[in-house]
C-alpha positions as CSV (number, residue, x, y, z in Angstrom):
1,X,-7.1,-20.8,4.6
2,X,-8.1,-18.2,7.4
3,X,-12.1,-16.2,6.3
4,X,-10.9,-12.7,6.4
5,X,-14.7,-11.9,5.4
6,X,-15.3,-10.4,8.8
7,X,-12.2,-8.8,9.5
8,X,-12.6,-5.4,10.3
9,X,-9.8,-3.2,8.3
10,X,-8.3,-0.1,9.9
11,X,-5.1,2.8,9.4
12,X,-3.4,5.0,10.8
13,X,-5.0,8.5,10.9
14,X,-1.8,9.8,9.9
15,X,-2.1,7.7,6.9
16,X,-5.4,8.7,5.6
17,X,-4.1,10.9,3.1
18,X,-1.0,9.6,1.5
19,X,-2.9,7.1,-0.3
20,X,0.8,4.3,0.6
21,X,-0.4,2.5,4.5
22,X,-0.9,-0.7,5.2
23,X,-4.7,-1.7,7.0
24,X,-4.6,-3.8,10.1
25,X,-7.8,-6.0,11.6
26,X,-7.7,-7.1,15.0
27,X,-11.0,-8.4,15.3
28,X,-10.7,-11.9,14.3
29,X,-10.3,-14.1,17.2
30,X,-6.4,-15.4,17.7
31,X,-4.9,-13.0,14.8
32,X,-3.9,-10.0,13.4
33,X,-4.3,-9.2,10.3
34,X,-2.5,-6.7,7.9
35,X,-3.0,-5.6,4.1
36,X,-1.5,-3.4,2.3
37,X,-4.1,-0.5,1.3
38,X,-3.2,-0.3,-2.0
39,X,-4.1,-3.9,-3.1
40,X,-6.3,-5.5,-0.8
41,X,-7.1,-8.1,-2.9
42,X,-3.1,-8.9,-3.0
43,X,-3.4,-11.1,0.4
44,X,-3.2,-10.5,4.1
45,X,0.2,-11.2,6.6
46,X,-1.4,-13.1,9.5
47,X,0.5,-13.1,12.6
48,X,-0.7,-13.4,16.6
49,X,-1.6,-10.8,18.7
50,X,1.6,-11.3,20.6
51,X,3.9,-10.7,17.9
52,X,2.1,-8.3,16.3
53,X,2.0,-5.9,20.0
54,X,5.7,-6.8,20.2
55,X,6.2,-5.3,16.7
56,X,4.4,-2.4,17.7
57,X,6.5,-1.4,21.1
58,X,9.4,-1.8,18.7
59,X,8.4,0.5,16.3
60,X,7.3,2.9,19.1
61,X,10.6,2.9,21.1
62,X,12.2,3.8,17.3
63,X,13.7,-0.1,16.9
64,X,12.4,0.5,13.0
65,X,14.0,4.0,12.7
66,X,16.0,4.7,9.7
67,X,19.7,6.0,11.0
68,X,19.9,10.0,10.8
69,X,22.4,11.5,8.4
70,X,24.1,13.9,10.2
């Protein structure tokens, strides 16, 4: 089992008031980290840096976007 005790949680700033984000910690050496805010207790998703910067170029170049009505 992977000692989350040090792991520095973050959001979004765009998330800080809708209460439904997930946290991420990128501190911990050879992981990512990611919760969901609601329920930290619930568990973290651990995956490597890698993955976790190729999931994040995806959801910037709108891979993850839902399809427009219209």
């Amino acid at each position: 089992m992977t000692d989350l005790s040090q792991a520095a949680w973050f959001k979004a700033t765009a998330s800080q008031n809708n209460g439904g984000c997930v946290e991420v910690a990128v501190n911990l050496p050879g992981i990512v980290a990611i919760r969901d805010s609601k329920n930290p207790a619930g568990g973290a998703h651990l995956v490597s840096p890698a993955a976790f910067a190729a999931f994040v170029a995806a959801a910037r170049a709108g891979q993850y976007d839902l399809p427009s009505d219209g």
